[in-house]
C-alpha positions as CSV (number, residue, x, y, z in Angstrom):
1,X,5.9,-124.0,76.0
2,X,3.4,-121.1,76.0
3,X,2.3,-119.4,73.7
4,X,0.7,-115.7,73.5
5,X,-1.4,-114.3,70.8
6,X,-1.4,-110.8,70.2
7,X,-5.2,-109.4,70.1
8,X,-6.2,-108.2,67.1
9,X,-7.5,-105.6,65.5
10,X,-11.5,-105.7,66.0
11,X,-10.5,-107.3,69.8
12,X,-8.7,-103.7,70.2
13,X,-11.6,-101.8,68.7
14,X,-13.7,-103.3,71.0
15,X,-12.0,-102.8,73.9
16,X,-11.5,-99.4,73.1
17,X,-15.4,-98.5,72.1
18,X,-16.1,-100.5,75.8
19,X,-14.0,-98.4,77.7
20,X,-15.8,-94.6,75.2
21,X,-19.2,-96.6,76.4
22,X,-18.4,-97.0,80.2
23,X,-16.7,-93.3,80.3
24,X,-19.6,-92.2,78.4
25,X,-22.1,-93.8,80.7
26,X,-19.9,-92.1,84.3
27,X,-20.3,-89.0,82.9
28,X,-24.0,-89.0,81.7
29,X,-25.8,-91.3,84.5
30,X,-23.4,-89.6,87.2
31,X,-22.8,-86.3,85.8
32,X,-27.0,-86.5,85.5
33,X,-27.8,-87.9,88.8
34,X,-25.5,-85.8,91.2
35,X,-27.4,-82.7,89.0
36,X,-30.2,-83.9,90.6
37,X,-29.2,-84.5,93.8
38,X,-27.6,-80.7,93.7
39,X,-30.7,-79.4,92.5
40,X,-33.9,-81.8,94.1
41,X,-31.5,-82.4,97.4
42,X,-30.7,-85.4,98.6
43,X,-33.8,-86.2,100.4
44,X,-36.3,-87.9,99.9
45,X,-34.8,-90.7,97.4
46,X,-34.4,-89.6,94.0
47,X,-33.5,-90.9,90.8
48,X,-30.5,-89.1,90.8
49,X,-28.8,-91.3,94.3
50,X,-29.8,-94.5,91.6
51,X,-27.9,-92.7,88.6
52,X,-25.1,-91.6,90.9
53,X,-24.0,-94.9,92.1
54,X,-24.7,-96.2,88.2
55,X,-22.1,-94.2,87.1
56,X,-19.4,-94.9,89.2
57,X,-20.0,-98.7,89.3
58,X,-19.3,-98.2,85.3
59,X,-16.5,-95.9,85.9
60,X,-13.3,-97.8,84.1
61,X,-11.5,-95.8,87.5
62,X,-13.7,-97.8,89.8
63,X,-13.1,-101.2,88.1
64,X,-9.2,-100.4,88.4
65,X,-9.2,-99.5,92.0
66,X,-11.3,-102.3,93.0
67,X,-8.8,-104.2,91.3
68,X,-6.3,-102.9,93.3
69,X,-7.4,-102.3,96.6
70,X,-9.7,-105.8,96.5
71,X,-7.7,-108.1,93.9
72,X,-11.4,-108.8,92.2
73,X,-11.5,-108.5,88.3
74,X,-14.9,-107.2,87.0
75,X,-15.7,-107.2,83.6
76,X,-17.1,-104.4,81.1
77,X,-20.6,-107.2,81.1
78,X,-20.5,-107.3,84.7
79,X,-19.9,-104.0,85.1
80,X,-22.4,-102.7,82.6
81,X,-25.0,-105.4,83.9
82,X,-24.6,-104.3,87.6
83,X,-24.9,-99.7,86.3
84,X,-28.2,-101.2,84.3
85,X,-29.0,-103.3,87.3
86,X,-29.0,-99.9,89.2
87,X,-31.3,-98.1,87.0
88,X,-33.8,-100.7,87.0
89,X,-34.4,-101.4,91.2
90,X,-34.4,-97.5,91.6
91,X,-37.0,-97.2,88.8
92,X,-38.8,-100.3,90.6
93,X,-38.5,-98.6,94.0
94,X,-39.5,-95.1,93.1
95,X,-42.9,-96.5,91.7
96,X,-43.2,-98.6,94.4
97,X,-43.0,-95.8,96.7
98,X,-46.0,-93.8,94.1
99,X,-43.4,-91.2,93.4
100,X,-42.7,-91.9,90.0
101,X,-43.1,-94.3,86.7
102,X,-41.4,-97.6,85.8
103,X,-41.3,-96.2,82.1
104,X,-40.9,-92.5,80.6
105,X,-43.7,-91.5,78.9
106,X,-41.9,-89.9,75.8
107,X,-44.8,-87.4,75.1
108,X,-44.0,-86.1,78.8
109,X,-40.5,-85.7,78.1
110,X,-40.7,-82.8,75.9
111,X,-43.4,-80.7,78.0
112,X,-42.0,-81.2,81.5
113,X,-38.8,-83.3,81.4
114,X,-38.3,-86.8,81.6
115,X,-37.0,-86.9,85.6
């Protein structure tokens, strides 16, 4: 016989903060990143093409369609992991390239703007 157990009330809350966090994160890194592409172009490669595709690998709709379309289950960790992953190579490989810093400077951020 099988049983089910009914989540409870701190599995719900969780669930529900995940899925405020991963909206949360769509809108600011891709909101952010295609203002950036709309406003520095899309050539050469920006920070914004990294915080673009951040986004919408966090996006709760791209998890669903992949889900559809592809029958493969990602999880919030995965999907967080792989948006952070994201930030992190294009950080790497804009100071690579000389065009930018690994870290923000937080004394720059409030003369000229951290990006």
């Amino acid at each position: 016989m099988e049983q089910t157990t009914q989540p409870t009330w701190g599995h719900k809350l969780g669930r529900a903060l995940g899925w405020l966090v991963a909206w949360a994160w769509t809108v600011i890194a891709g909101g952010g990143g295609l203002g950036l592409l709309i406003t520095r172009g899309p050539l050469p490669l920006t920070n914004g093409w990294f915080a673009l595709f951040s986004g919408v690998s966090a996006c709760p709709l791209t998890a669903w369609l992949i889900k559809k379309y592809a029958g493969i289950t990602l999880s919030s960790w995965v999907r967080f992991a792989i948006a952070f992953l994201i930030i992190v190579v294009g950080r790497l490989v804009l100071k690579i390239e000389g065009r930018g810093e690994f870290l923000i400077d937080p004394s720059r951020c409030w003369k000229e703007g951290c990006f």
